[in-house]
N, C-alpha and C positions, 0 to 999 in steps of 0.2 A: 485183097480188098479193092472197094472199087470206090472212084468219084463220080458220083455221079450230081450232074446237073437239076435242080430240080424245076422242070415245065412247071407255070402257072396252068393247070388244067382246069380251076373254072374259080370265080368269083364272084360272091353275092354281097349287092349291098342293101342291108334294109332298112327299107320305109316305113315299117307298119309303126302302129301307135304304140310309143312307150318304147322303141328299139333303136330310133334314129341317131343316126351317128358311129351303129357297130357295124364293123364289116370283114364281114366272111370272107377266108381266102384256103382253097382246098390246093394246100403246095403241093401236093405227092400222092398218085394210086400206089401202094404197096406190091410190091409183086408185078411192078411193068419192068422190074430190068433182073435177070438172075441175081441170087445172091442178095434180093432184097430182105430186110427185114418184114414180118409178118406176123398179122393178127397179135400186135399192142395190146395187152389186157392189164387188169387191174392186180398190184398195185403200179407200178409200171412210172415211179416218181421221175418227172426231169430235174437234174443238176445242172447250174450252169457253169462253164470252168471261166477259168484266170482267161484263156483268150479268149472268153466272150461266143463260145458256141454253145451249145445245147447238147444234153447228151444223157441217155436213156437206154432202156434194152428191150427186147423182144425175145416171148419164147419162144419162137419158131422162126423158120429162115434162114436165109443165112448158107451158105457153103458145107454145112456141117451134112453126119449121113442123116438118112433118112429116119426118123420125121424132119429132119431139118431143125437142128438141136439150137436155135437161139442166136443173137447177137446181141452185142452192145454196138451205138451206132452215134453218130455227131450228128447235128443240126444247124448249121448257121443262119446266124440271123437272114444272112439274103437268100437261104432256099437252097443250099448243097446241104447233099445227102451223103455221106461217107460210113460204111459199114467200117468199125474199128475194131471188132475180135467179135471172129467166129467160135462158138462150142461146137468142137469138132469130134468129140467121143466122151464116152461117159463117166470120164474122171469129174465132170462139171457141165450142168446142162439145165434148160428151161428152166431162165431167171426172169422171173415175172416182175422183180422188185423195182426195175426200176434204178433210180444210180443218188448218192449222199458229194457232195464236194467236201474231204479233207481238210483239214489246216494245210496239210504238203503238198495240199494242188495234186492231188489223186484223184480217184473215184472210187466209190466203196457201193459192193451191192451183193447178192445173193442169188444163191440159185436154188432151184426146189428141190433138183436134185439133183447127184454126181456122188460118185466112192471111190477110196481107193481101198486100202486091201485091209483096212480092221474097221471101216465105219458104215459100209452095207447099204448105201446107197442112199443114204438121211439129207443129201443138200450140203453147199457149201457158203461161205464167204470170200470175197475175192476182191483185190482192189487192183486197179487200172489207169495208167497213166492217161493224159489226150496224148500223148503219140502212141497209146497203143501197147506197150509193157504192164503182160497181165500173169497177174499172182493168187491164186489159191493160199489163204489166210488158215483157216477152218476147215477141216468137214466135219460135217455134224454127227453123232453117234446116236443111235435111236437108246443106245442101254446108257447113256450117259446125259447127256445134253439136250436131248431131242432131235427132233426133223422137220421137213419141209420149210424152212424159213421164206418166206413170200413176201417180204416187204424190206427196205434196202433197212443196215444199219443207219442210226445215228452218231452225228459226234459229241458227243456231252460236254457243259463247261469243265472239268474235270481233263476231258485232252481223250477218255477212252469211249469207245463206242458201243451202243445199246442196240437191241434188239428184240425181235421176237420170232419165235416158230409156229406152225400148225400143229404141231405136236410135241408133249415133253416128254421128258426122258421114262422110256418104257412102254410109248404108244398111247400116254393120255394127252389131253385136248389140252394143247397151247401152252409156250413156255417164253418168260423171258432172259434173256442172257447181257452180261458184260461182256465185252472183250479189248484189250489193250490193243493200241495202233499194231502190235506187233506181231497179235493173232492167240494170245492167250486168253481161251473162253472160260466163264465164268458161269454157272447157272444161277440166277437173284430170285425168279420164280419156277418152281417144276409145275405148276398147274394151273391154269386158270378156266379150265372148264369150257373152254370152248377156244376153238380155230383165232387167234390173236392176227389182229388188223397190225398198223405201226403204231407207234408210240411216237410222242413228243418230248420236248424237254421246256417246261412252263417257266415265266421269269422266278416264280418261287424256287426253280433248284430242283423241283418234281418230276417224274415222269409221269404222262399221261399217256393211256391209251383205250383202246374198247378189243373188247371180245365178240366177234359174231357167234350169228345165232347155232345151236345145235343141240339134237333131241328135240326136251321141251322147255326149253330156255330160248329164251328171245334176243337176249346179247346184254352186253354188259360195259359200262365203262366204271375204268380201273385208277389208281393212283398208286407209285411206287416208293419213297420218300428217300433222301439218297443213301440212307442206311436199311433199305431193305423193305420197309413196312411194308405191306400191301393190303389195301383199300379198293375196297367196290365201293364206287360214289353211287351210284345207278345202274337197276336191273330193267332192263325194256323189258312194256308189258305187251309188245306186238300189236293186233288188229281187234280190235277199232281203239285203240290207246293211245301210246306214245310213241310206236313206233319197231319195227321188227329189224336184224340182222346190220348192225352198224356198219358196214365193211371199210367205209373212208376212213382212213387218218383224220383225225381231230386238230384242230388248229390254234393257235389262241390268238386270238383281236385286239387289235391296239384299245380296244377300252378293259381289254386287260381278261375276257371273258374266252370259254371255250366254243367253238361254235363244230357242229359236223353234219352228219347226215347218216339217216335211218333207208336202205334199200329197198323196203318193205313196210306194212304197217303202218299206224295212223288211222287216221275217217276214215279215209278210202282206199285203206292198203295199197296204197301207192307209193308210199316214202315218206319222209320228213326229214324238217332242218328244224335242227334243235340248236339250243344255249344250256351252257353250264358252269356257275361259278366254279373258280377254284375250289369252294367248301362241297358243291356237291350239289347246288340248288340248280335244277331242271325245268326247261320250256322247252314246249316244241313252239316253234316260232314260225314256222310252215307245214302246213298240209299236200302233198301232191294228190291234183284228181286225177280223177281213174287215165285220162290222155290229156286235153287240152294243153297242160302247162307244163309237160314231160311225165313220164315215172320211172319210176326203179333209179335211184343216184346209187350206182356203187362208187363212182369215185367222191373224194372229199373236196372241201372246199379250198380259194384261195383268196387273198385277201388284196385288193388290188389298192395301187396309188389314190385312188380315188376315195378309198372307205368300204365301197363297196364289198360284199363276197358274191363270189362268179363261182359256179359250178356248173355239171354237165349230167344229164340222164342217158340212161340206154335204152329208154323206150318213150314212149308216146311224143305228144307235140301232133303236127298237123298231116303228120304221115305215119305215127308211130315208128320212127324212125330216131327219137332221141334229137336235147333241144342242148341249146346251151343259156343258161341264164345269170340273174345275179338279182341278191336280195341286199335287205337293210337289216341293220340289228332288229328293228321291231318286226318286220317279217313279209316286209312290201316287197313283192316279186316283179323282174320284169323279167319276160323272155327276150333274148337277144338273138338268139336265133334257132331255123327249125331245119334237121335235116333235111333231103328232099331226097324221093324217092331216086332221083339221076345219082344218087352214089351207089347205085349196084343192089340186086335184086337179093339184099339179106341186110338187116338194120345196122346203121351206123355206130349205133352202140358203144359211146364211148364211156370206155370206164376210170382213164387217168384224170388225175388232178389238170386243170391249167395250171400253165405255170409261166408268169409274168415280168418279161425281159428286162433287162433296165433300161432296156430302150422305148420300154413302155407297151410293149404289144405282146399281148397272150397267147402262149401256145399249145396246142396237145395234140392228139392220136384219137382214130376213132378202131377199134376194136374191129371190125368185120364193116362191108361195104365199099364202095370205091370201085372201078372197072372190072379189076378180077377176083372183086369180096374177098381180097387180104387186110382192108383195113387204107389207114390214108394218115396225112401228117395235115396240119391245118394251123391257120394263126388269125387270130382277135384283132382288129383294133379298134380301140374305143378314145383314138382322140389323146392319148395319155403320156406325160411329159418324160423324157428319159427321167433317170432317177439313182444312185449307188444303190447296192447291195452290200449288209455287212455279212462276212462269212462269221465271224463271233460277235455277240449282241453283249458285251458284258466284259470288264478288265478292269484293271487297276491303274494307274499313272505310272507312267515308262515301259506299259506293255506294249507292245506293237502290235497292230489291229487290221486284218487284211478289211481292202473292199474292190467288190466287180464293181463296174460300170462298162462308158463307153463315151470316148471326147475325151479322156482324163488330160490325155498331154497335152502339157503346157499349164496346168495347175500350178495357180500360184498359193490357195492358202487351202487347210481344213482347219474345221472346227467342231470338237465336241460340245456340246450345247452351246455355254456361249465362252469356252475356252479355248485359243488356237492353240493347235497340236504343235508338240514341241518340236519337232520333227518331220517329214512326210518323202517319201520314196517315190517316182509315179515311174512303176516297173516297164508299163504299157498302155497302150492306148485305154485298152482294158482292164489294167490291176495295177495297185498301187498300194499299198502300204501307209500306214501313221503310227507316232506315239502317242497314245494317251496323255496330254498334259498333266502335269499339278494343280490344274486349274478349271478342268475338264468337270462339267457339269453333266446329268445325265438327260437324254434330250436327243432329239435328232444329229445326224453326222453333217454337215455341211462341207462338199468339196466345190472350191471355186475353181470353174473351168474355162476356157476362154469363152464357149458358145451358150455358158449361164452358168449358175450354180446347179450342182448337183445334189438332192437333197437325199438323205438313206431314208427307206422304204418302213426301217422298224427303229425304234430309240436305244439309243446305246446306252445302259445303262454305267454309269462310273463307279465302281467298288469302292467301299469308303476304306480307308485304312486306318488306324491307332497307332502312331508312333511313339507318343510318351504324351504324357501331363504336369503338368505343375500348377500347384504345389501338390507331394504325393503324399500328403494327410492334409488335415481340417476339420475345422467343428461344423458343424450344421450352420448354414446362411452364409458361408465363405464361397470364395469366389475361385476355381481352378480352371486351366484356362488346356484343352485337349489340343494337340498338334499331330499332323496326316496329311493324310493327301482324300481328295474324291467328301470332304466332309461337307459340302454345300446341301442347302436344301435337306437340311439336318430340322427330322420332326422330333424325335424324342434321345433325350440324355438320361441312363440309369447307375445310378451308384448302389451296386449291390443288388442291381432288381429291384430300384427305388425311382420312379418318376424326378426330372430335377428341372427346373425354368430354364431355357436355355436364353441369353441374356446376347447375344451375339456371335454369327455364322459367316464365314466363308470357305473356301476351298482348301485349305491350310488351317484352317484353325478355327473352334469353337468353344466360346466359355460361355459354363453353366453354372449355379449355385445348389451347394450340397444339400439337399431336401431333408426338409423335416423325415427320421424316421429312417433316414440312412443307414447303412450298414456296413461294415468294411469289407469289400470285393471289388470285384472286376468293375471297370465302368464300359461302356455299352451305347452306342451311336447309331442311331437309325438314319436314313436318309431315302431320297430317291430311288439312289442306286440299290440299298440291301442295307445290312448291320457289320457294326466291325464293334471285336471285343479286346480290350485293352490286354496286354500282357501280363501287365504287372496288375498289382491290386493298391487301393485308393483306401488309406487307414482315417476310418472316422477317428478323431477323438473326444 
């Protein structure tokens, strides 16, 4: 493995109109030292870990024999490039996915393909420490489980990890899978008809994801429900429509909506960014033309400090060379910036997600172009305030709650909305730890740091809980008073699957009156966070 130093090799900062204030920094030609990583493609996700580096894979590159079978590789924020495991033979090799950060401060990703001696060369899963301890989890079986998995695992509120293949079990198109931290796979979908992009996990508890296009099918996004259901919300109808071949990961937006992007197809069969409720309700919210304003996004969006979504095409803009931009929910584009023929005589093409540090500045890969057209490393910035990272968005009171950042030490308070954590760990400069208070509101994370507050990027939602009631009967119009944790910001109270006034809330405790029309059951607490259902049952008399 090698450290290597990364030269600023060239910098651009632009002026034109509607871009002022981003600025371009090309850290890394690929392929200027042996042993680099090479030609970065989609889906190719960065994780960021506990100490605050960056860290991704390549299918190609790398020490391994010839083709030169892949890496996984670190990124630090100031620009060292450290290759962290070679695929040196074909037990595991060209892992296009990309890397997931663990709850155990791992890394979790996938390769397209690798066997050992019963699975025939279907692709593996694999997780990997940042120093480098790496593990073959899975291999995939084409007569079982399916193949080709291409986009990294997720980790689900649940603690186990989701996925999907290019192919399911027996050589049909796309599959998704469970698997426990500990490498036992599960198949939840054998089919979805076409080559599966990633999947999310939505504040609902859902899985989300799209199907690209194949045959005469245009692509498809999906919903998995955590018992299994499967749901096509939306089938693309390609050129001149809605849009053709989904390939990015789908995202969801702090206004709580899905946003992603179509490779193809639209007006101008150039691409599209689309919106989709939770229920399934579809806009394309952007048009790409034929060049001017990029085309082709195969990678997905991401969602910056700012509100904004920033994404990246692999072709057009002002050289056809691929742009990098970012939109509004309503579909106001601005391009931030435009390849330029000086990255090497074959398109820059970038097809990975940005992915936005908590120090505030965006980074990715561009697919091919660069000195000796292996591709390049690059970082955004747009002016944007450090900020935490939660690695889980969602918990109960007294759970402990990781977050990245950077500045941590010397932290003196957090806060879950507008509850201070009962507890807080600051492990390192870069990770730290909290408990969920009793008192914990669902809302942004605040860590107070010596050089400002640090604010989380996404809302931690608070789990409500039901610890008992009193009194545990009553007639209709009585007064029972529910006790918990995470209950604040409490919209609806049900006795039985009965609407009830709720008469007064905090974080511990809410009393409601037993509604005309009740019925003896479970009572039933909605909130910010999610619903919690009582254990015991609530006897009308």
């Amino acid at each position: 493995m090698k450290n290597l130093r990364l030269p600023t090799l060239a910098m651009f900062v632009l002026v034109l109109a509607g871009t002022a204030h981003a600025q371009f920094s090309l850290l890394y030609n690929l392929g200027t030292n042996a042993g680099d990583p090479t030609l970065p493609t989609w889906v190719g996700n960065f994780a960021l870990g506990r100490d605050g580096n960056l860290y991704s894979t390549s299918p190609t590159g790398g020490s391994g024999a010839y083709p030169y079978e892949g890496t996984v590789f670190q990124l630090t924020p100031a620009g060292t490039l450290k290759v962290l495991h070679n695929f040196t033979d074909d037990t595991a090799y060209s892992p296009q996915s990309g890397l997931t950060l663990g709850t155990d401060g791992n890394l979790y990703g996938s390769t397209a393909a690798g066997f050992n001696a019963n699975n025939g060369n279907a692709g593996t899963i694999f997780r990997i420490s940042t120093s480098g301890a790496f593990k073959v989890l899975h291999y995939f079986n084409t007569n079982i489980d399916g193949e080709e998995p291409l986009a990294p695992p997720i980790q689900g509120s649940d603690g186990n990890f989701y996925g999907t293949t290019g192919y399911g079990k027996g050589g049909v198109f796309g599959s998704v899978y469970k698997m426990t931290p500990t490498g036992t796979l599960t198949p939840l979908i054998a089919n979805l008809g076409g080559h599966a992009a990633g999947i999310m996990q939505a504040t609902d508890g859902n899985l989300y994801g799209t199907v690209r296009a194949v045959n005469s099918k245009s692509g498809a996004i999906f919903r998995i429900t955590p018992g299994g259901k499967y749901t096509v919300l939306h089938n693309f109808a390609g050129y001149p429509n809605d849009g053709y071949d989904p390939a990015g990961t789908i995202i969801q937006a702090s206004d709580g909506n899905l946003y992603g992007t179509t490779s193809s197809g639209g007006t101008n069969n150039s691409g599209t960014i689309y919106k989709m409720t939770l229920a399934g309700a579809y806009k394309v919210i952007f048009n790409f033309p034929p060049i001017a304003d990029g085309r082709n996004p195969f990678a997905g969006l991401t969602q910056g400090t700012d509100g904004y979504l920033y994404g990246a095409t692999c072709h057009g803009g002002t050289t056809d060379h691929g742009v990098l931009f970012r939109v509004t929910y309503a579909g106001t584009f601005s391009l931030r910036y435009n390849f330029p023929n000086s990255t090497g005589n074959s398109t820059a093409c970038p097809q990975v997600a940005l992915f936005q540090h908590t120090n505030g500045i965006f980074f990715g890969d561009i697919y091919e172009g660069g000195t000796h057209a292996d591709g390049g490393l690059y970082s955004l910035k747009e002016g944007l305030q450090p900020f935490v990272a939660l690695v889980t968005t969602s918990g109960k009171a007294g759970q402990t709650i990781e977050i990245l950042g950077n500045g941590l030490t010397g932290a003196t308070s957090v806060k879950f909305g507008t509850g201070p954590a009962a507890s807080f760990n600051v492990v390192s400069d870069t990770y730290m730890t909290a408990v969920v208070p009793a008192t914990g509101t669902t809302g942004t994370v605040t860590v107070a740091a010596p050089s400002g507050n640090r604010v989380s990027s996404k809302e931690f939602r608070v789990l409500p809980v039901i610890s008992g009631f009193s009194p545990t009967s009553g007639k209709v119009g009585s007064s029972v008073t529910i006790t918990g944790t995470g209950l604040s910001q409490a919209s609806q109270v049900t006795f039985g699957g009965v609407n009830a006034t709720i008469t007064a809330d905090s974080a511990t405790k809410v009393t409601a009156t037993v509604p005309i029309g009740a019925i003896t059951g479970k009572i039933t607490i909605t909130t910010a966070g999610g619903t919690a259902t009582s254990a015991a049952t609530f006897t009308v008399i």
